[in-house]
N, C-alpha and C positions, 0 to 999 in steps of 0.2 A: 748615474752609473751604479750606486747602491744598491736602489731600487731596481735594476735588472739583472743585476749580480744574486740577487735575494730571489727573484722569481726563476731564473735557471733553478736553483737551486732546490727551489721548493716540486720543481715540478720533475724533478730527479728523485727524489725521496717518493714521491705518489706514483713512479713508473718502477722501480723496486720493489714497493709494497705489492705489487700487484701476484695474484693467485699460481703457482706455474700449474701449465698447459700441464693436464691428465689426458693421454691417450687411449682409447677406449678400440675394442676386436669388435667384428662383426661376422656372420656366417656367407660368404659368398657363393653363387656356383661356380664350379669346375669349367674353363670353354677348353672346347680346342683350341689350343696354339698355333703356332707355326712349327711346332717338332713332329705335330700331327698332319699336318700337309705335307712335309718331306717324309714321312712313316709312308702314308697313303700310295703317295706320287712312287716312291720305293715298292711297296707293296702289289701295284698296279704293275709296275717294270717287270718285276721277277713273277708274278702267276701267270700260271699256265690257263688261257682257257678249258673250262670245264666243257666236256664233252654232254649232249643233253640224254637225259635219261630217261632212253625212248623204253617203252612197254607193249608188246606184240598186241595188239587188239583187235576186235572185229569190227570195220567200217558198216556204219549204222544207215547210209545213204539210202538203200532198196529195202529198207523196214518200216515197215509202217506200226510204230506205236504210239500209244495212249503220250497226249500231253498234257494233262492236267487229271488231279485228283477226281475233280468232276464230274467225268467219263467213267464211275464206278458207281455198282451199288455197296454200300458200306456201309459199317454197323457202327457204333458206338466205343467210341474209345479215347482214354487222355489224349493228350498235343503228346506230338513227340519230343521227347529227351535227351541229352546226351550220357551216355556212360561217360566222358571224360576222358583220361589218357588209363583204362583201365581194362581190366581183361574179364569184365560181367556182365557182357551181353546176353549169357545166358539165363541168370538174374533181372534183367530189364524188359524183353521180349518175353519169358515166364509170366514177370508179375504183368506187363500188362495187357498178357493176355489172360489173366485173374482178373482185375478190373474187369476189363470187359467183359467177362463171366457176373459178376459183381452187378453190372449197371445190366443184364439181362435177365437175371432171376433174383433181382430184389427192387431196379431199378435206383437205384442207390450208385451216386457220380462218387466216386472215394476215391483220394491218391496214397498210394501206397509206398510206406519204405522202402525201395532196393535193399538199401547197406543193412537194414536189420536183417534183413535175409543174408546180406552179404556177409556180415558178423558173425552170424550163428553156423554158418557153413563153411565158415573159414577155421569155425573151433572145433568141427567135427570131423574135418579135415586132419589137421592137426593130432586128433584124439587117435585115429586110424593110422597117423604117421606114429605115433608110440605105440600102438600096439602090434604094429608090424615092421616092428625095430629101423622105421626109420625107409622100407620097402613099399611106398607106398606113397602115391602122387601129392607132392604142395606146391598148386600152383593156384592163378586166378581162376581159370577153365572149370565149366563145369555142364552138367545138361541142366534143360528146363525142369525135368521132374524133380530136380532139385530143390527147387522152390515152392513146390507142393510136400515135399519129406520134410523140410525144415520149416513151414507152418505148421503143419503138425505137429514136432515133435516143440518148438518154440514160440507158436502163434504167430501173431505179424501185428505192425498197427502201422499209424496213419505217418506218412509225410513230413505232418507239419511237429511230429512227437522229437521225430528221429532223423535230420534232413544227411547225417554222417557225412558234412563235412564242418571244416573249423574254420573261424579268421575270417568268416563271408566270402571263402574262396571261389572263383567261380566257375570251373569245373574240380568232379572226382580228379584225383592222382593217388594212385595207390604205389605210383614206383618206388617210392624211400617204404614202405612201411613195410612193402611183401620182400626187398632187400636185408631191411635188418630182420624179418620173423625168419625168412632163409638160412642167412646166419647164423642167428642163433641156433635150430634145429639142425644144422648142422655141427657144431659146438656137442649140442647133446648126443648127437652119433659117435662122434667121433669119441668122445669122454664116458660113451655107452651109460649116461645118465639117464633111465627109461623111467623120469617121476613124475605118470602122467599128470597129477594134480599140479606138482609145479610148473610144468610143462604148459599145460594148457591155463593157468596162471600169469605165467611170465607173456604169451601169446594173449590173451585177452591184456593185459595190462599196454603192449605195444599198439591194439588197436585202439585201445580207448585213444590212446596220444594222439591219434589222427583220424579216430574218426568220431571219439566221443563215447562214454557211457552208454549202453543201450536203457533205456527205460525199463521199469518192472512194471510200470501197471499207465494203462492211458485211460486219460479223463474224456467221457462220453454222453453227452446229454446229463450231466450233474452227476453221473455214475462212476466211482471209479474201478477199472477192469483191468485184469493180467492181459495181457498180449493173445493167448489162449480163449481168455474170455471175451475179448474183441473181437475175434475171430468167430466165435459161436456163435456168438448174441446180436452182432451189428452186422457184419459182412455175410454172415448164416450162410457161408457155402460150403459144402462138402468135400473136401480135397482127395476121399475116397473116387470118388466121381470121375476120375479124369483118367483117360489112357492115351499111354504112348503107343504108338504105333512107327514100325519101321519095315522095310521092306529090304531084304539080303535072301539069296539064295542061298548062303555058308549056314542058316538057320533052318528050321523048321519051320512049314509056312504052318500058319493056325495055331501057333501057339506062343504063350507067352515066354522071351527066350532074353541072352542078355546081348547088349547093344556093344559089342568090344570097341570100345576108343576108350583111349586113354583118359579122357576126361569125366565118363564114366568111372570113376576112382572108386566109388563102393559098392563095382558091378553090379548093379540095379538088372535082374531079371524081368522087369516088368514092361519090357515091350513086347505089343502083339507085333509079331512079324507075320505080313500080308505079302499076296504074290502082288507083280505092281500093280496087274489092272484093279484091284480091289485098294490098292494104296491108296491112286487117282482117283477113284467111284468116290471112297468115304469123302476125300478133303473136298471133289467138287459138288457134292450132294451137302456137305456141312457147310461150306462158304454160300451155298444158296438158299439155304435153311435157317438162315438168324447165329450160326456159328459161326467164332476168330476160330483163327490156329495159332497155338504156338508153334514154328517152324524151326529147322534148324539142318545147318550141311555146308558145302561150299562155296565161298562167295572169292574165290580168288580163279577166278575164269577170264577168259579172251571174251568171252561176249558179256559180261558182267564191265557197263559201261557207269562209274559212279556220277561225273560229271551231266549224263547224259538221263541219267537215274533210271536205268533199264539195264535188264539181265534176260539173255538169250541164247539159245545154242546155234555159232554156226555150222554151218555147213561143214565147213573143210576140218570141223570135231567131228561130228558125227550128223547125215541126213536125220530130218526128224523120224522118218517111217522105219530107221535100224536103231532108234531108242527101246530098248526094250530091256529085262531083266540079265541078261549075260551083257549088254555095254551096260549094267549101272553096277553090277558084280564084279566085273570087270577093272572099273575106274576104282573101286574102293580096293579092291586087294591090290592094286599094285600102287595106289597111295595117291594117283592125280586126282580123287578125290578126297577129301578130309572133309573131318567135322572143327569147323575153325568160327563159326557165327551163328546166333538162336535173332531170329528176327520174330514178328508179330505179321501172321495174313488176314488181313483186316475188312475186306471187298474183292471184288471181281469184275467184271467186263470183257464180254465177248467180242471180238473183232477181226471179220472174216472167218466166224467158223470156230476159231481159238480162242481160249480163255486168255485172258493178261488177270493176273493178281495185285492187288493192291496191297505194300509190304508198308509197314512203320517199322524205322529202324535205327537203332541207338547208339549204331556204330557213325566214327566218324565220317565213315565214305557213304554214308546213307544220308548224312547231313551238307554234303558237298555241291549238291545240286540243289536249284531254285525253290524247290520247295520244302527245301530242310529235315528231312526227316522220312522222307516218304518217295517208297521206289515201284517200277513198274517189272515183276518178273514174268515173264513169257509162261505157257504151260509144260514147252519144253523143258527149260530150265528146271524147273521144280521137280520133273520127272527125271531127271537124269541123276541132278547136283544136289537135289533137298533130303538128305537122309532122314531125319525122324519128323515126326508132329504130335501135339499133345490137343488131345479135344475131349468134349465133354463125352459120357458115352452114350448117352443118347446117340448122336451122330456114328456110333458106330453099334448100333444095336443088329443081331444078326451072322455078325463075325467073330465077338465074342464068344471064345469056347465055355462050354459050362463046366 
């Protein structure tokens, strides 16, 4: 009785001794519940079906277009790209139709920075909104000659110097950073603070935040060169070289005159304005001649089909054979036409008598269809809705006044 009175006992004392229980957290995830099936089930009760959001278009059934890139003669040019949720396609179709310039009179495959263009145009911007107190466009929008003004004045380099984004994001978003430089310039109007240096200080320091330092000088074959010197010495193309051409009867035909849209912001006088038939001779003599275009005009049309990746005039717009210089003066003064997107024309292909153009293009409705980046524009279309083009001037040798 001792002896089991003494082992209780003993084995009470070594169940006491024993450690206490430490309770330790851990990171779980988050489920849905069941507060979240009666939200939903509640949710589904009270909404209203959405009504769908139809868009007037031109049924494509009795058109016979190009279905594959294929069916084009085409020149030499990067893959296509996205701009991202951002407003520089004029910027993107510019540069790479430089490129493509680039790999034709040097043979030299090079991919080029957009956002360095995009940086430096965005400060010169700016620079133009303080000296014209604030009277004076800041927005994404801009033309292609823009990125022949700002090689020049800033040179360009490669891609891989300057990709202007951050966080290995993987498209451009410019919308938080053109909000807060908005803001701010508007701060400065209103407080009539006109200190361009600060000014264009405080705006280059918001872009660097999102897009990054621009580079001073890129590394080249063991050499190191300004942006300007990269431009001379590697890329050796002449940004002299290049004319805009547009076609308005509110201008002068034969001469160099300026292109009034708003996104012309520092009224550039330097497009030839042609009557159309000389508009259409130059692009279809250059497109057949080893010549891109950079292009640029309306893509928000009834016969502009993204899914379907073709753009065309119908009918019940206007017959082909009443296209002519009073319907394309016409569309622009009273504003159903805009200049809203700079695309790249890259090829061509005749079918039935008509040209079809082969577009690259960097907006996202140009990457919506099968072949991502690449669309089929009618010759109508181009002739009606395509306001300017930028080409080498060889290609327009002739028209140019002395």
């Amino acid at each position: 009785m001792k002896t089991a009175l003494s082992l209780i006992l003993s084995l009470s004392v070594i169940s006491f001794a024993q450690e206490p229980r430490k309770d330790i957290g851990e990171f779980i995830e988050k489920k849905s519940g069941f507060w979240h099936e009666i939200k939903d089930s509640m949710d589904t009760y009270y909404e209203e079906e959405d009504a769908p959001d139809l868009r007037f278009k031109m049924n494509l059934t009795d058109v016979d277009i190009p279905q594959d890139t294929s069916e084009f003669t085409k020149y030499w040019h990067n893959p296509p790209v996205s701009q991202g949720m951002t407003g520089t396609c004029w910027c993107f179709s510019g540069t790479s139709f430089l490129e493509s310039e680039i790999y034709r009179l040097t043979g030299k495959d090079i991919k080029i920075s957009e956002m360095y263009t995009v940086y430096w145009e965005t400060v010169e911007k700016a620079r133009r909104y303080v000296q014209e107190r604030g009277d004076s466009q800041f927005s994404q929008g801009s033309e292609l000659n823009a990125v022949t003004r700002i090689w020049k004045m800033y040179g360009v380099v490669p891609l891989s110097t300057y990709p202007g984004k951050v966080d290995e994001q993987p498209f451009h978003d410019h919308g938080d950073m053109w909000s807060e430089m908005r803001s701010y310039l508007e701060e400065v109007k209103v407080s009539n603070a006109w200190n361009e240096e600060l000014v264009l200080q405080t705006i280059r320091s918001i872009m660097d935040h999102y897009l990054g330092v621009p580079p001073e000088y890129v590394k080249s074959h063991g050499a190191k060169l300004t942006p300007k010197q990269y431009l001379k010495r590697i890329l050796r193309i002449d940004v002299e070289d290049y004319v805009d051409v547009m076609s308005l009867m509110e201008k002068p035909y034969g001469e160099f005159t300026e292109y009034d849209v708003a996104d012309n912001w520092w009224n550039s006088e330097d497009y030839l304005n042609l009557p159309l038939s000389d508009f259409m001779s130059v692009a279809k003599h250059a497109i057949r001649n080893g010549f891109t275009l950079g292009i640029g005009g309306d893509v928000s049309e009834a016969g502009l089909r993204s899914w379907e990746e073709v753009a065309v005039v119908p009918t019940f717009d206007i017959p082909a054979e009443y296209i002519d210089e009073n319907a394309r003066q016409f569309r622009f003064s009273n504003r159903s036409t805009t200049d809203d997107h700079g695309i790249h024309l890259i090829g061509y292909s005749v079918r039935n008598g008509e040209d079809w153009y082969l577009i690259k293009d960097s907006g996202a409705g140009g990457h919506t269809g099968q072949t991502k980046g690449y669309s089929y524009y009618h010759e109508d279309y181009v002739k009606l809705k395509m306001m300017t083009y930028i080409v080498h001037k060889d290609a327009v040798q002739g028209y140019i006044p002395k």
